[in-house]
C-alpha positions as CSV (number, residue, x, y, z in Angstrom):
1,X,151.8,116.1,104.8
2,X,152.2,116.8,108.2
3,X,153.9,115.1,111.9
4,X,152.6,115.1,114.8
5,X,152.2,118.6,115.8
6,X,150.5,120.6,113.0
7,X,152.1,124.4,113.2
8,X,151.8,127.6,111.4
9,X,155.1,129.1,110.0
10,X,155.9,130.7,112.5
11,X,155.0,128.5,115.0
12,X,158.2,125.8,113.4
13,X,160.2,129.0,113.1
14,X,159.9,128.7,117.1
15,X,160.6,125.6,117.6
16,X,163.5,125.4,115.1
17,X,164.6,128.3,117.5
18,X,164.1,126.9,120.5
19,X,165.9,123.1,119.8
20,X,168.8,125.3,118.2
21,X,169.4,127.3,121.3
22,X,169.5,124.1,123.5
23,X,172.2,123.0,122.0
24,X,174.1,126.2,121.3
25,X,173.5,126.2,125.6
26,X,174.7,122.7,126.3
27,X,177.8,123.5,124.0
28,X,178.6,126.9,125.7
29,X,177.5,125.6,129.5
30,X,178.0,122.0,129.9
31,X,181.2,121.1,127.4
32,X,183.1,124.9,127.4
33,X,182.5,126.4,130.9
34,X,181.8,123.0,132.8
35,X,184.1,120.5,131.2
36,X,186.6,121.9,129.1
37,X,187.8,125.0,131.8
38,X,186.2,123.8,135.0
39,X,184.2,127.2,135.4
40,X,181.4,126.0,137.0
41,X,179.9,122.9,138.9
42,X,176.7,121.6,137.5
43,X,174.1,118.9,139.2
44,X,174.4,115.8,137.9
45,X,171.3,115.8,136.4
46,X,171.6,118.8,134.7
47,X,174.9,117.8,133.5
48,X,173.8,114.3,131.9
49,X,170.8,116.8,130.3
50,X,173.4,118.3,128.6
51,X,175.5,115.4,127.9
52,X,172.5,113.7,126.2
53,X,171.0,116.3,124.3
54,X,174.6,117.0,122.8
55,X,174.7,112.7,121.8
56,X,170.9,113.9,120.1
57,X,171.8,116.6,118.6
58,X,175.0,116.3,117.7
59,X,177.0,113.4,118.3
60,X,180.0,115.3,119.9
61,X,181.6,112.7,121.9
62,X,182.6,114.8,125.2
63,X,186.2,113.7,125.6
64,X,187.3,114.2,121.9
65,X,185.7,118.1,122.3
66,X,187.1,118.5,125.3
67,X,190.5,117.4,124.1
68,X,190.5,119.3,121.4
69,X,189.5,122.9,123.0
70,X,192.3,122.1,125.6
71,X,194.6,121.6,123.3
72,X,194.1,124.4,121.7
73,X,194.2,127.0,124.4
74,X,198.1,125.2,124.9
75,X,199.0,125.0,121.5
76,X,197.4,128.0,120.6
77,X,198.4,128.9,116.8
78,X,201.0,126.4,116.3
79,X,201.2,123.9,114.1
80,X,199.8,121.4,117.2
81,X,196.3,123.8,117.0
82,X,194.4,121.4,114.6
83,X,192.1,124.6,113.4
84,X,194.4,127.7,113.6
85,X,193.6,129.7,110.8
86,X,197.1,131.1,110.6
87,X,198.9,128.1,110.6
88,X,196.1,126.1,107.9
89,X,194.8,129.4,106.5
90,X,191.0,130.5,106.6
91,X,189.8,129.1,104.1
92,X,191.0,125.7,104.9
93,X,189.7,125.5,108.5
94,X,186.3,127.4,106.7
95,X,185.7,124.5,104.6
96,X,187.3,121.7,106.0
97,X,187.2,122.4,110.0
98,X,185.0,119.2,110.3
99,X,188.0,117.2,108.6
100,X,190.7,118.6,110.9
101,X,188.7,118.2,114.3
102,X,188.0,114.7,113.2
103,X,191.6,114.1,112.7
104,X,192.2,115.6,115.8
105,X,189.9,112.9,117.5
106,X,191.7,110.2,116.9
107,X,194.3,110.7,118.3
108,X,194.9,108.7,121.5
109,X,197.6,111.5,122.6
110,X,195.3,114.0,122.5
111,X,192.5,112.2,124.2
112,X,194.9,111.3,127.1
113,X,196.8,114.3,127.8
114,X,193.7,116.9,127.3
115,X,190.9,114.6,128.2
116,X,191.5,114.0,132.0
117,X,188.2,114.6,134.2
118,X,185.5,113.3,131.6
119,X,182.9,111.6,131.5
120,X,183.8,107.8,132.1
121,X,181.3,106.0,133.1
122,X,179.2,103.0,131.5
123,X,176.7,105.1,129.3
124,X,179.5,106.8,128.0
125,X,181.3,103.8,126.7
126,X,178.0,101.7,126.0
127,X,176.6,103.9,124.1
128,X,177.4,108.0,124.0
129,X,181.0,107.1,122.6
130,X,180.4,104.1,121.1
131,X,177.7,104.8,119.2
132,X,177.9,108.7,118.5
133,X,175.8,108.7,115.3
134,X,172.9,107.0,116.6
135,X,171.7,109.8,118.4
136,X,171.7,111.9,115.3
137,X,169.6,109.5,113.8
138,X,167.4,109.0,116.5
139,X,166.6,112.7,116.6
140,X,166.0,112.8,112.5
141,X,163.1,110.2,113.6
142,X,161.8,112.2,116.4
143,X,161.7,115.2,114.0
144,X,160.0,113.6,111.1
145,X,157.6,112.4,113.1
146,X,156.9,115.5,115.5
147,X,156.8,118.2,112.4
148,X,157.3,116.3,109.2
149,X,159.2,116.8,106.3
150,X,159.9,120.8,107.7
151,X,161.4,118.7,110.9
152,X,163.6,116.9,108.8
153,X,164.7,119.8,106.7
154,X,165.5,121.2,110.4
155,X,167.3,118.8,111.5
156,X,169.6,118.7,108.5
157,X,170.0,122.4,108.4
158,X,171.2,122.2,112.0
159,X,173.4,119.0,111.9
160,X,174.8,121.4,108.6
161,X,175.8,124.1,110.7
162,X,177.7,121.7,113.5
163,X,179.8,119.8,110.9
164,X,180.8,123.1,109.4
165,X,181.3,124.8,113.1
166,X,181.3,128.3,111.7
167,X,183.7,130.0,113.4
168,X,183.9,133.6,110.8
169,X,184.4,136.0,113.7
170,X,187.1,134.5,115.5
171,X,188.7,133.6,112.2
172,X,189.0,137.3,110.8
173,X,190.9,138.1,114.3
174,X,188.3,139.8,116.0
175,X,188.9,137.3,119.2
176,X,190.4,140.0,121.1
177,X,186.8,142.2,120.7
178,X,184.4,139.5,120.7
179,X,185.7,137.3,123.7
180,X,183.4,134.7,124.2
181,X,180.4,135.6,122.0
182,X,181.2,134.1,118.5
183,X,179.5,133.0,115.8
184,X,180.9,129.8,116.1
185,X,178.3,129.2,118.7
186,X,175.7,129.3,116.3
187,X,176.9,126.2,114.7
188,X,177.2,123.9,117.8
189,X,180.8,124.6,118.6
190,X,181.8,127.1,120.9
191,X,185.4,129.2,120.0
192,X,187.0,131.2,123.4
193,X,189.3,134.0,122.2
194,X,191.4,133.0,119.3
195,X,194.3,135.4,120.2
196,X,194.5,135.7,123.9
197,X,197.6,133.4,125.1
198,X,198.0,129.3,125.8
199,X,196.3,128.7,129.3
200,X,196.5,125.4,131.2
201,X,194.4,122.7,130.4
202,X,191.6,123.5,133.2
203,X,190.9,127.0,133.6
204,X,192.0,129.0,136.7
205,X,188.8,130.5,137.4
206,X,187.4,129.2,140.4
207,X,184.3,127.1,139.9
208,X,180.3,128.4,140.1
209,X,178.1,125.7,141.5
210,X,174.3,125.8,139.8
């Protein structure tokens, strides 16, 4: 049994690769770089891309990431950092990272102090925020339809790796050496530097419009 679009191995190998790295992209361009530091200036167009494909893929609700990454470049190992491996210990934020972000989320402190300079307009309340699941299961159709039952073992392998946001290289303090390449961003959620020191909310860099 087959979808749509009737592949050799290698050919859903591809395409596995190819929807993965979309979304490692939007999380690295247009929520880390665009929103959380202010880095660069994207079109508007390109920007909703982004924000959509994330509410597909993922159903990372761009304030609450946002937030949350802010947060932690202010609160940077303290007991205010909701996945500091020193302050939780590895193998807590390893197992349970999806539980402490989630935490994190709700609360409305967080989301107001960190969260300024959003999205906030009506898709985002009708439906990105409100309804950050359906997207996820919106894409399991699209995938069991497109490649079949390999489409849906795709899509659960790579909602998998975004729930457990793998973060094993900035975890075992190699921050300082990696910078911003982690592995983390091979599970949906890009980790800056774990050890460089607390910046301001928005990055100092000055922006670079694409």
């Amino acid at each position: 049994m087959s979808g749509y679009f009737d592949l050799p191995w290698w050919g859903y190998v591809l395409a596995a690769l190819a929807l993965t790295h979309i979304t490692i992209v939007s999380v690295t361009i247009f929520l880390h770089r665009h929103q959380a530091h202010h880095a660069l200036t994207l079109h508007p167009i390109t920007s909703h891309f982004f924000r959509f494909w994330l509410w597909l893929t993922t159903g990372i609700v761009t304030k609450e990431w946002v937030s949350i990454h802010r947060k932690h470049h202010v609160k940077c190992e303290t007991p205010e950092d909701s996945h500091s491996p020193q302050v939780f210990g590895l193998s807590e934020i390893l197992l349970k990272g999806a539980e402490y972000y989630q935490a994190e989320a709700k609360k409305t402190e967080t989301l107001e102090t960190y969260g300024r300079g959003t999205p906030d307009d009506w898709i985002e309340h009708k439906l990105y925020s409100r309804y950050p699941s359906l997207g996820i299961g919106l894409m399991m159709v699209i995938d069991l339809i497109a490649f079949g039952p390999i489409g849906l073992a795709g899509w659960a392998l790579l909602l998998l790796g975004i729930l457990k946001r793998s973060r094993i290289v900035a975890l075992l303090g190699l921050g300082a050496v990696v910078a911003d390449v982690t592995i983390a961003e091979l599970g949906g959620f890009k980790a800056m530097n774990e050890t460089r020191p607390a910046e301001p909310a928005s990055s100092l860099q000055e922006p670079v419009e694409l």
